[in-house]
SETILUM-552457 format. One record per residue (C-alpha): x, z, y; residue number from 1. Coordinates in nm, 4 decimals, m for minus. Layout:
% SETILUM-552457
       px       pz       py num
        X        Z        Y NUM
...
This chain:
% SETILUM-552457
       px       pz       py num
   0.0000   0.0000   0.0000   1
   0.1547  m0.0957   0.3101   2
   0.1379   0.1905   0.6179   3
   0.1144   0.0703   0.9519   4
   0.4504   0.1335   1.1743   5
   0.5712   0.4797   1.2441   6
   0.2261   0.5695   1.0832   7
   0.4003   0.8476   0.8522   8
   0.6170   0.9312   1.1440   9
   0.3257   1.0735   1.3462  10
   0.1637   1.1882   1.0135  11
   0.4396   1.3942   0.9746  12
   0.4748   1.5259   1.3807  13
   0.1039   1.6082   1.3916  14
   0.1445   1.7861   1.0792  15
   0.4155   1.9777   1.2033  16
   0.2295   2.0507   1.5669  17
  m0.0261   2.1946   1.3732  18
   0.1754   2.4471   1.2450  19
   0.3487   2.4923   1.5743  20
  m0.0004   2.6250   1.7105  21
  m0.1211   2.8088   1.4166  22
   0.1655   3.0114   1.4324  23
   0.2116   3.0363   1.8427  24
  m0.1534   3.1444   1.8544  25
  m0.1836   3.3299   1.5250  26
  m0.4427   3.1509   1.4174  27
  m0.5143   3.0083   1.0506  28
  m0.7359   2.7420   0.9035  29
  m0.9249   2.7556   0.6173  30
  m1.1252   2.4598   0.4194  31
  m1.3902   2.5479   0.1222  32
  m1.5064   2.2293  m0.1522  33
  m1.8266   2.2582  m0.1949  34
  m1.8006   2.0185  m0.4419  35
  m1.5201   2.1411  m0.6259  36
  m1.5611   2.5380  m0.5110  37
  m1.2281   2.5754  m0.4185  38
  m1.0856   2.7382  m0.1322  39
  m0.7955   2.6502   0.0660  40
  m0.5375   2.8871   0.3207  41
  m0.2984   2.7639   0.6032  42
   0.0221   2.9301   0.5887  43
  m0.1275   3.1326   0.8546  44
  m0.4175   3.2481   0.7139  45
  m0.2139   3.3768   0.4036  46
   0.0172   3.5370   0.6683  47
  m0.2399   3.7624   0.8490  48
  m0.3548   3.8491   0.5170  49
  m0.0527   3.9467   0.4772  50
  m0.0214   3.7574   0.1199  51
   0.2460   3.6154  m0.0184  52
   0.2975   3.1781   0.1097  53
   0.2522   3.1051  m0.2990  54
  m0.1052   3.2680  m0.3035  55
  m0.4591   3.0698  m0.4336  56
  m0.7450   3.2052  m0.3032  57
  m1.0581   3.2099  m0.4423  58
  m1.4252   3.2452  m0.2195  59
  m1.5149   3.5771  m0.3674  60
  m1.1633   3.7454  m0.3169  61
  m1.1547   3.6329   0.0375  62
  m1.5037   3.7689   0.1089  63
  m1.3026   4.1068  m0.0582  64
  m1.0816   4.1347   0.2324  65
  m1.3515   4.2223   0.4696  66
  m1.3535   4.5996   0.4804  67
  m1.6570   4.7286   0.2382  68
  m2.0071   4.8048   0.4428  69
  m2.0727   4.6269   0.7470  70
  m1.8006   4.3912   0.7703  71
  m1.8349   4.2357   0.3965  72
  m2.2441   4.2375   0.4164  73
  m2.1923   4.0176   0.7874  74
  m1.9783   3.7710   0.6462  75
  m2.1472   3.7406   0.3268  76
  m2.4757   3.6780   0.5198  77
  m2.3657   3.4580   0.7732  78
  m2.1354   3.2029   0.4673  79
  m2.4209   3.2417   0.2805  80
  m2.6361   3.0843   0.5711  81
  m2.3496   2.8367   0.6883  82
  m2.4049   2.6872   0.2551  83
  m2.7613   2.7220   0.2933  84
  m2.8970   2.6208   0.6317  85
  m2.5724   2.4929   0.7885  86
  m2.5481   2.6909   1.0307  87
  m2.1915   2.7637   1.2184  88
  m2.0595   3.1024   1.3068  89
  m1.8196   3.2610   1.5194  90
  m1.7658   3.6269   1.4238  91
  m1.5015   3.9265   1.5244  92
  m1.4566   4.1462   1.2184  93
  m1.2181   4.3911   1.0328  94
  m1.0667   4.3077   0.7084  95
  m0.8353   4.5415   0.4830  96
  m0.4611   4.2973   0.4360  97
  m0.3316   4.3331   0.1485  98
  m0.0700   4.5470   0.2580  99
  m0.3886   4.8261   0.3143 100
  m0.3423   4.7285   0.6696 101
  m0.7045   4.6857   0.8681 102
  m0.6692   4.4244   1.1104 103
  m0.9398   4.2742   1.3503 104
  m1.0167   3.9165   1.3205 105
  m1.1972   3.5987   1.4443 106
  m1.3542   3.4072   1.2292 107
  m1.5254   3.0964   1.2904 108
  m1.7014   2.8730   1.0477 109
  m1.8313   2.4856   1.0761 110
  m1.9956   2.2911   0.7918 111
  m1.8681   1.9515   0.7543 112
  m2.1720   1.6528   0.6679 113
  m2.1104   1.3091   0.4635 114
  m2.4570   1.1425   0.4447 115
  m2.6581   1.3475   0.4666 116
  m2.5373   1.6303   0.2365 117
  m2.2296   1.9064   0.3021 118
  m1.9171   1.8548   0.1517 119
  m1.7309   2.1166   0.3310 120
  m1.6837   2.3915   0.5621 121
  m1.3841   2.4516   0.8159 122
  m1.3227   2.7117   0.9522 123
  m1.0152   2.8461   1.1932 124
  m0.9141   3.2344   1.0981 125
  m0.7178   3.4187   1.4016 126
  m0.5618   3.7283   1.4423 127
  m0.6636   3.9565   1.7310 128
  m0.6204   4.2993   1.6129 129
  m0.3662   4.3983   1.9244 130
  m0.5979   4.2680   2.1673 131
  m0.9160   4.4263   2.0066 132
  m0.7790   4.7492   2.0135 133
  m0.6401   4.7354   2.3169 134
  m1.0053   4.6548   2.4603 135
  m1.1420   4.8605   2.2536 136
  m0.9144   5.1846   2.3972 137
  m0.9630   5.0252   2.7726 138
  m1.3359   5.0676   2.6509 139
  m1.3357   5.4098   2.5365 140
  m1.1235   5.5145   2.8365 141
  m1.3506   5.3670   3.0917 142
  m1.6543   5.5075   2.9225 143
  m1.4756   5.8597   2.9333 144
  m1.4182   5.8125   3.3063 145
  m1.8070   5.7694   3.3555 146
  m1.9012   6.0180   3.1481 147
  m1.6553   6.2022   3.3649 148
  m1.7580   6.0609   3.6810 149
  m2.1448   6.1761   3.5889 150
  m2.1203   6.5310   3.4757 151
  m1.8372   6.6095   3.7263 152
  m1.9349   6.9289   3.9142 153
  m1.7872   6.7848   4.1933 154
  m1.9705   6.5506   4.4155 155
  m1.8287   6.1517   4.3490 156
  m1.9298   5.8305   4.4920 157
  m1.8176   5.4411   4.5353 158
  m1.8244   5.2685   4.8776 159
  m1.7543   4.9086   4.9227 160
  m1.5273   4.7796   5.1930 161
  m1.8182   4.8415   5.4498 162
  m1.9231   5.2024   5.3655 163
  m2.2004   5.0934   5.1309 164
  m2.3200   5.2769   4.8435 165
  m2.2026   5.1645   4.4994 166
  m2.2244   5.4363   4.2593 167
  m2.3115   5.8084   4.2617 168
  m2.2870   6.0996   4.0371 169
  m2.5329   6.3688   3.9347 170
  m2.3638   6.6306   4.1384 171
  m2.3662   6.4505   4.4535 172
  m2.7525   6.3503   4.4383 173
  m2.8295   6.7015   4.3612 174
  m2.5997   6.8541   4.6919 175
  m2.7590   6.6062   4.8851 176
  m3.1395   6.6315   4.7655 177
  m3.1632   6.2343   4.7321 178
  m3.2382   6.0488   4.4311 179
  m2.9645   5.7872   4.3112 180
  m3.1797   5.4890   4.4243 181
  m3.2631   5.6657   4.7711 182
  m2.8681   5.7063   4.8055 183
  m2.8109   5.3655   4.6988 184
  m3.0587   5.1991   4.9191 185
  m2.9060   5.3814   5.2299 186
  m2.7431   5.0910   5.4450 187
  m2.3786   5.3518   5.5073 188
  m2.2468   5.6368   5.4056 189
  m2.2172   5.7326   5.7551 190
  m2.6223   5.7933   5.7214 191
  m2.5482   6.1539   5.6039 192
  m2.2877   6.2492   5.8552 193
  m2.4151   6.5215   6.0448 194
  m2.4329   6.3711   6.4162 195
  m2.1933   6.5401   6.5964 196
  m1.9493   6.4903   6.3026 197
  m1.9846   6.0882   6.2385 198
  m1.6947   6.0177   6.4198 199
  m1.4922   6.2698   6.1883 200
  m1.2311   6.0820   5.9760 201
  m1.3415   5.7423   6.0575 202
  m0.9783   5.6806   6.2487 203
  m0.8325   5.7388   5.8725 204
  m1.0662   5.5260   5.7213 205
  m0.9139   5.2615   5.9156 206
  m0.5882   5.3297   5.9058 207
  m0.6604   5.3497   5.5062 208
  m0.8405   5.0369   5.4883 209
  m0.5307   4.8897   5.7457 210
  m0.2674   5.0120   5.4534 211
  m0.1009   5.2379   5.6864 212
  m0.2482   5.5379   5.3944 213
  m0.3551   5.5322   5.0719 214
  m0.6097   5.8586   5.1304 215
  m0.7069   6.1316   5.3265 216
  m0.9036   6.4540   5.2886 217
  m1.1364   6.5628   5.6417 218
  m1.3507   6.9002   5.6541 219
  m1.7066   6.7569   5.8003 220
  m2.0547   6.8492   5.7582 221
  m2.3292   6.6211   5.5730 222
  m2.6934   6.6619   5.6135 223
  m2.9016   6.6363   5.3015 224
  m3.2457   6.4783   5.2647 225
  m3.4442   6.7876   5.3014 226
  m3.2222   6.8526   5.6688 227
  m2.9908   7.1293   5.4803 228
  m2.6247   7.1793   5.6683 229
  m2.3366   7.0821   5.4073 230
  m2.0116   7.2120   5.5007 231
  m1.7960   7.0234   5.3024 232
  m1.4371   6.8787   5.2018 233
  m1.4218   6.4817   5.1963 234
  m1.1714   6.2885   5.0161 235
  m1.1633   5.9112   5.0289 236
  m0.8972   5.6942   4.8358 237
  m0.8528   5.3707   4.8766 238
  m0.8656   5.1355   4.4853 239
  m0.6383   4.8168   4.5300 240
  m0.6064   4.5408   4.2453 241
  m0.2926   4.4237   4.0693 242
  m0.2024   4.2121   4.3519 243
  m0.2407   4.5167   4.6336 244
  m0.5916   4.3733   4.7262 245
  m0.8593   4.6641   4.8488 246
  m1.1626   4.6198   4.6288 247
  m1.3549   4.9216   4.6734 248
  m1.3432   5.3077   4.8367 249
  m1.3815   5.6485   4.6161 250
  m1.4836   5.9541   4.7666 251
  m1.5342   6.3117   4.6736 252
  m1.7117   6.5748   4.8573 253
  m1.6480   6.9175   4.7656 254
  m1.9449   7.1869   4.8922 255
  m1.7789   7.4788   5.1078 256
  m2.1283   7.5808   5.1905 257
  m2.0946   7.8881   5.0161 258
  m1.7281   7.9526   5.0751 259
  m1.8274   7.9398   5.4928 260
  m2.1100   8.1684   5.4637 261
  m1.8758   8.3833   5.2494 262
  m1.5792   8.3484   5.5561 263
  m1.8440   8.4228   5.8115 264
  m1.9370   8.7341   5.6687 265
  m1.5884   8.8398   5.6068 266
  m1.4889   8.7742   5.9671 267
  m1.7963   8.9450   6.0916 268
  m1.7072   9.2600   5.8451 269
  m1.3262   9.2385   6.0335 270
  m1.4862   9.2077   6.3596 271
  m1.6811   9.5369   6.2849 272
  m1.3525   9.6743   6.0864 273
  m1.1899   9.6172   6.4383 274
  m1.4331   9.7588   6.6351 275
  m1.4166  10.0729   6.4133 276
  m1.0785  10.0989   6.4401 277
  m1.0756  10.0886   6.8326 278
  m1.3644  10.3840   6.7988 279
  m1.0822  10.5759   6.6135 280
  m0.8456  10.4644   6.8501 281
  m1.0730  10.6017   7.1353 282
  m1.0741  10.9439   6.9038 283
  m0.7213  10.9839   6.8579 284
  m0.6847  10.9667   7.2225 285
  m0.9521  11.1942   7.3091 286
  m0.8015  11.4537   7.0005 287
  m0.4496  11.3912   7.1691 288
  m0.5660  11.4288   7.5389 289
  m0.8377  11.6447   7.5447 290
  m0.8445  11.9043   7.2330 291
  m0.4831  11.9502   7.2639 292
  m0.5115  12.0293   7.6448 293
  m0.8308  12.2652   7.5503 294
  m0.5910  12.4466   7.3006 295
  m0.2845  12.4877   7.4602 296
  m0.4808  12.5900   7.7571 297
  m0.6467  12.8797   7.5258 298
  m0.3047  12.9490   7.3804 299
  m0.1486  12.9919   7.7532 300
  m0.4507  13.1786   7.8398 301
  m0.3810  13.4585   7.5365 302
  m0.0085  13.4769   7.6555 303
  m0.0951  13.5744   7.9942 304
  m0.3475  13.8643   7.8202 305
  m0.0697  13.9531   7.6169 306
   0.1594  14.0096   7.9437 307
  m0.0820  14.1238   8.2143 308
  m0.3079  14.3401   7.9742 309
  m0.0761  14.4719   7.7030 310
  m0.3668  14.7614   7.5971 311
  m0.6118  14.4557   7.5361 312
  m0.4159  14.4100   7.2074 313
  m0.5253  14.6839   7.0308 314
  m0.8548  14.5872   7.0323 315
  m0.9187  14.4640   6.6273 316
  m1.0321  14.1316   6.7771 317
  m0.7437  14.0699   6.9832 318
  m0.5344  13.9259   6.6731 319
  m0.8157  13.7478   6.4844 320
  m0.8476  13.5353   6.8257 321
  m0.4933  13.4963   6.8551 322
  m0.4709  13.3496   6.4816 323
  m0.7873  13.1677   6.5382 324
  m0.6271  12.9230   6.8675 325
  m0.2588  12.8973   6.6618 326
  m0.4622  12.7525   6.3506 327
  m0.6699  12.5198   6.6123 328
  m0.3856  12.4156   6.7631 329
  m0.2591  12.3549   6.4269 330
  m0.5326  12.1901   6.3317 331
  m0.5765  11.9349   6.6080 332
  m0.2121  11.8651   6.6017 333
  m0.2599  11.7608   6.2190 334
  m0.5384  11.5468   6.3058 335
  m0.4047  11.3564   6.5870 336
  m0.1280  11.2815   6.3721 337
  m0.3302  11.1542   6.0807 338
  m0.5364  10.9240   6.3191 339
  m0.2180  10.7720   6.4864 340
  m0.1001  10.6964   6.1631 341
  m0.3964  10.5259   6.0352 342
  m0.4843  10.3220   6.3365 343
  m0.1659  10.1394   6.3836 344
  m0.1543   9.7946   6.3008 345
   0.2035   9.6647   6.4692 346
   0.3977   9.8662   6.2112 347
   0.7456   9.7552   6.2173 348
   0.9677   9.8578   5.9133 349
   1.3343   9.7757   5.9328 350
   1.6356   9.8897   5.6907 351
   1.7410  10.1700   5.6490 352
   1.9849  10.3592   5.4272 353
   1.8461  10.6061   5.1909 354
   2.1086  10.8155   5.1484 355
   2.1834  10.8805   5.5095 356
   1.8347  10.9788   5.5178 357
   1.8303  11.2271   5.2366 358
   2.1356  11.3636   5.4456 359
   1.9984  11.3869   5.7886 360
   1.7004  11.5565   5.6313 361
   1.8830  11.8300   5.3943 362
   2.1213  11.8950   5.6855 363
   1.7807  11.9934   5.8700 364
   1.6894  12.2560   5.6221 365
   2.0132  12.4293   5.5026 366
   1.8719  12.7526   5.5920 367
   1.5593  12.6973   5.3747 368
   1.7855  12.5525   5.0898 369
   2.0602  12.8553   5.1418 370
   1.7135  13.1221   5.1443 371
   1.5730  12.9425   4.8320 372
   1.9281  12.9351   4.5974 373
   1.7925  12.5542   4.5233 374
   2.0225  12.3306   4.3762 375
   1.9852  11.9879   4.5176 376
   2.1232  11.6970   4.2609 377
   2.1613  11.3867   4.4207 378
   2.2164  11.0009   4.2311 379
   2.1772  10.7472   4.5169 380
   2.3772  10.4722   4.5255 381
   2.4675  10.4451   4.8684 382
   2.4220  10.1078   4.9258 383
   2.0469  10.1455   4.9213 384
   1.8654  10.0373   5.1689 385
   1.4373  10.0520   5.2248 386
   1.2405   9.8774   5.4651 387
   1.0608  10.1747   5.6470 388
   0.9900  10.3284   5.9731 389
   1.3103  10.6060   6.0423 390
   1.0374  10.9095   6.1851 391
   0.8404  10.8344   5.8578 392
   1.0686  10.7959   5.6418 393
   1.2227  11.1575   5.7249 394
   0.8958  11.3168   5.7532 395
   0.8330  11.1923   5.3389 396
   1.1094  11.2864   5.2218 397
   1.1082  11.6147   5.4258 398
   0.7945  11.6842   5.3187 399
   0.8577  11.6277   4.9385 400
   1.2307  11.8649   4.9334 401
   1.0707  12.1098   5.1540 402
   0.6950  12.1330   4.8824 403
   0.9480  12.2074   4.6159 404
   1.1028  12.4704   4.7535 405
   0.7525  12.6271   4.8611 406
   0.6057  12.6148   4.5239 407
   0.9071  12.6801   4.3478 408
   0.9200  12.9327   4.0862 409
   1.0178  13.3504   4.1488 410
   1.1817  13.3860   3.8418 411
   1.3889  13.1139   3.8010 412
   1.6475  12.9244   4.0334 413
   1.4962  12.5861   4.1602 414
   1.6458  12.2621   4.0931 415
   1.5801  11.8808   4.2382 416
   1.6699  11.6270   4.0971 417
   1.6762  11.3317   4.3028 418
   1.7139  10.9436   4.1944 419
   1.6428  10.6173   4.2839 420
   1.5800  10.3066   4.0197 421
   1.5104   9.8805   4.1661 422
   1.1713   9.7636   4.0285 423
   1.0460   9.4050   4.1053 424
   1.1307   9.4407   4.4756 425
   1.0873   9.8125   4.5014 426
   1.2956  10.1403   4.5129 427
   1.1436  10.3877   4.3147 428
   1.2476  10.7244   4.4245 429
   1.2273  11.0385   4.1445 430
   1.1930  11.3635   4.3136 431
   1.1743  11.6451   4.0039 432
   1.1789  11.9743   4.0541 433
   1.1487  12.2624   3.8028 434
   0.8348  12.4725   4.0307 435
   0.4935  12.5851   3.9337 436
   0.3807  12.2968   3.8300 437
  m0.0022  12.1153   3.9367 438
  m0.3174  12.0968   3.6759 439
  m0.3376  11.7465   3.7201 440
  m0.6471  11.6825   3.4560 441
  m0.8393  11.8901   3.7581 442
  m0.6476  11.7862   4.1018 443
  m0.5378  11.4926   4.0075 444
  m0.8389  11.2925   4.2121 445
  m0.7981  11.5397   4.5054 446
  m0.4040  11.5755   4.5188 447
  m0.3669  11.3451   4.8152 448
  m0.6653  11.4946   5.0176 449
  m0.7139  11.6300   5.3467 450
  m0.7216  12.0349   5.3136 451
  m0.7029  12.0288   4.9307 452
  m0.4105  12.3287   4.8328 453
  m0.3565  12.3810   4.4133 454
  m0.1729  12.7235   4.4743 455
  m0.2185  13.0418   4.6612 456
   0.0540  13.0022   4.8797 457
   0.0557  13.1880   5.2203 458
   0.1482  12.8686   5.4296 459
  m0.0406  12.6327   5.2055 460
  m0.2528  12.3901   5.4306 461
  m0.3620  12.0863   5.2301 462
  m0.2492  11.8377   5.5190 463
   0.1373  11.7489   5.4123 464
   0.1002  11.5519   5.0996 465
  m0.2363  11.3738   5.3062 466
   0.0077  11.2663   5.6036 467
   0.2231  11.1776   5.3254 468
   0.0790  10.9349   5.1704 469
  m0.0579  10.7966   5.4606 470
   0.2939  10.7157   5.5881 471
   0.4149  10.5748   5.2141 472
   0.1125  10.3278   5.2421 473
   0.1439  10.2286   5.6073 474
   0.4809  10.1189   5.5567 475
   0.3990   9.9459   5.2302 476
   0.4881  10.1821   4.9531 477
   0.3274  10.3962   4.7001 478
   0.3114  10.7667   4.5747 479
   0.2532  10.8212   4.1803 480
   0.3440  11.1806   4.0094 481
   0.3629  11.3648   3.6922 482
   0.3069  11.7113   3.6625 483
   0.2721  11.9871   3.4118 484
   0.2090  12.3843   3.5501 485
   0.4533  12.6246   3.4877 486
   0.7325  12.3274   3.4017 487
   0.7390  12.1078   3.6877 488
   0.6553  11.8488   3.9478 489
   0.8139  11.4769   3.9903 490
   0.6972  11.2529   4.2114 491
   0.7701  10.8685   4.2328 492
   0.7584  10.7488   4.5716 493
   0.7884  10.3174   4.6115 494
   0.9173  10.1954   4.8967 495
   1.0047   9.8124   4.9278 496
   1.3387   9.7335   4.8635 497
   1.5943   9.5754   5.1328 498
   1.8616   9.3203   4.9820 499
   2.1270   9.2305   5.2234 500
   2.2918   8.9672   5.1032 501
């Protein structure tokens, strides 16, 4: 038989196109007799089967490698109609390779007519498992992000380039009392600006849309459907495309309703706080000015009976007065203290050095000490420096060494121990002492009050340890103690700590 020329030349260069773009586009053909039911597999084909290039295939192991359930019953049903009613398909299933390898895959069928009556079907078999699941994920992801989008408890929305309404969530129809399709049909988002606040952000929204910014967040206040005041936080983003593009605006609005209301009542509490405190201010001046006048006055008064009328005192009165003006004197003095103490509010700490301070103060009482026979031990390193006020810090720790040796024990010799540890910031000071001792399980709760006294202890007045720790906390420390009667107090005073580095 004689071939036209070059007509097995391009046989042969179509042939080997074929396969050029089988295997470029992974995709196989396939060819079923329906004469001779037989089945024939491109290289291909066998390939994403993942078969071996010397494999046969037969029609019912093929329709095997769909995976079992709905992928085998649709391609059973629709090659079964293809024979029967010739009718093409074009199908995206998964089959199992045989490698145990599920793969997605196109397949597409087309029967093939001589005179009337079907001699075959085609069919082209491609491999699109990468891009299926890659959909697929993009799919699931995007479906999270409106799921997200709906239930977030945070109001969301979509503008378009023009401020119109695209999309809203749940949260954001419920803040603002409109349905989704009232929101939508709204011609801006500026429609729910409160008036005086429209023009609030809107020179960021243009520099956004400009490029000059990607986002910005604006406090601003909305009005809602029913005419509510929303004090809220806005943020707007801008949402480019691959090529840098806008195509559309997110926003957020966060509800500070609550959290203003809650503000305004705080600040209204600290304006009534403040007021208070200039009341007690007003006190401590009238204590310091006009009691301590009254009571000094008194006081004078008695000395000039005592030295003009010498005979008046030994009338049984005359010394239950005199007592009664040196414990009111006493008495206001105590208070005016307290109040200054509690009503300033420009304390200003500065370093100081512990030790020195323990020194200055024992040097003060060396008589007491000497009178007592206490034994003072001292473990300061003295490099130690606190952040306090000088007059306070003196008056603690006077007040502490100088308790001890009041309430110390008459048959024993008294001992202090004193010690200081570093504690996240803090110099915790141990003052122990081997004295009477305080019930704690019943003072405990009262230990630090005003006029509250645990022994009976002629110059006991319940007002030192109150000052005290009214002085610890105004320049930032804390008191804590452990006590057991008849073995001992120690007290742990914090006071912050001062690194110089």
């Amino acid at each position: 038989m004689a071939y036209p020329p070059n007509s097995l030349s391009n046989t042969s260069t179509d042939s080997v196109y074929l396969d050029f773009i089988q295997k470029a586009a992974s995709i196989g053909t396939w060819e079923y007799d329906t004469k001779l039911l037989t089945l024939h597999w491109a290289l291909e084909t066998k390939k994403i089967h993942e078969l071996p290039h010397d494999y046969v295939p037969n029609l019912e192991e093929a329709l095997n490698f769909y995976k079992a359930g709905k992928n085998r019953d649709t391609i059973t049903k629709l090659f079964s109609e293809c024979i029967e009613n010739l009718k093409s398909f074009d199908v995206e299933l998964q089959i199992t390779t045989a490698k145990g390898n599920d793969k997605w895959i196109r397949a597409i069928a087309k029967p093939f007519i001589e005179n009337g009556e079907l001699v075959k079907v085609l069919g082209l078999f491609q491999d699109i498992d990468q891009k299926t699941k890659i959909s697929k994920e993009l799919a699931a992801k995007e479906a999270l992000l409106s799921k997200i989008f709906d239930h977030a408890s945070i109001g969301k929305g979509t503008l378009d380039l023009e401020g119109k309404w695209l999309k809203v969530n749940n949260s954001l129809c419920e803040m603002l009392n409109y349905t989704e399709e009232e929101l939508l049909k709204l011609q801006s988002f500026k429609a729910i600006s409160h008036p005086e606040d429209k023009h609030i952000g809107l020179d960021l929204h243009y520099k956004m849309l400009d490029g000059d910014i990607n986002n910005f967040q604006v406090e601003k206040r909305y009005i809602s459907k029913n005419g509510k005041v929303i004090f809220a936080l806005l943020s707007s983003a801008l949402v480019k495309d691959s090529r840098g593009i806008p195509q559309f605006i997110i926003i957020q609005i966060n509800d500070l309703t609550q959290i203003k209301k809650a503000n305004q009542k705080i600040q209204h509490l600290l304006n009534i706080k403040e007021h208070q405190n200039k009341r007690l201010l007003n006190f401590a001046h009238i204590v310091s000015h006009n009691l301590r006048s009254h009571s000094g006055n008194l006081k004078m008064l008695l000395d000039i009976i005592k030295t003009d009328m010498p005979e008046s005192m030994d009338n049984d009165v005359f010394p239950m007065l005199d007592l009664a003006v040196d414990q009111l004197k006493e008495t206001v003095e105590s208070l005016n203290e307290v109040a200054t103490i509690n009503i300033k509010n420009d304390v200003i700490v500065e370093p100081i050095n512990l030790l020195k301070s323990f020194e200055n103060v024992l040097n003060c009482i060396t008589g007491q000490i000497a009178e007592s026979r206490a034994k003072i031990n001292i473990d300061i390193e003295p490099d130690i420096h606190v952040y306090a006020i000088t007059a306070y810090l003196d008056s603690i720790l006077l007040n502490f060494i100088t308790n001890s040796i009041k309430y110390k024990k008459s048959n024993i010799n008294l001992e202090i121990d004193i010690q200081t540890t570093i504690q996240q910031g803090y110099v915790i000071i141990k003052i122990k002492d081997n004295g009477l001792g305080i019930d704690l399980k019943k003072h405990k709760e009262k230990l630090f009050g005003m006029y509250k006294t645990f022994h009976n202890h002629k110059d006991a007045r319940g007002i030192g340890l109150f000052i005290t720790k009214n002085q610890v906390e105004a320049i930032g420390g804390k008191i804590e103690v452990d006590s057991t009667v008849n073995i001992g107090t120690t007290f742990y005073i914090h006071l912050k700590h001062y690194e110089n580095n």
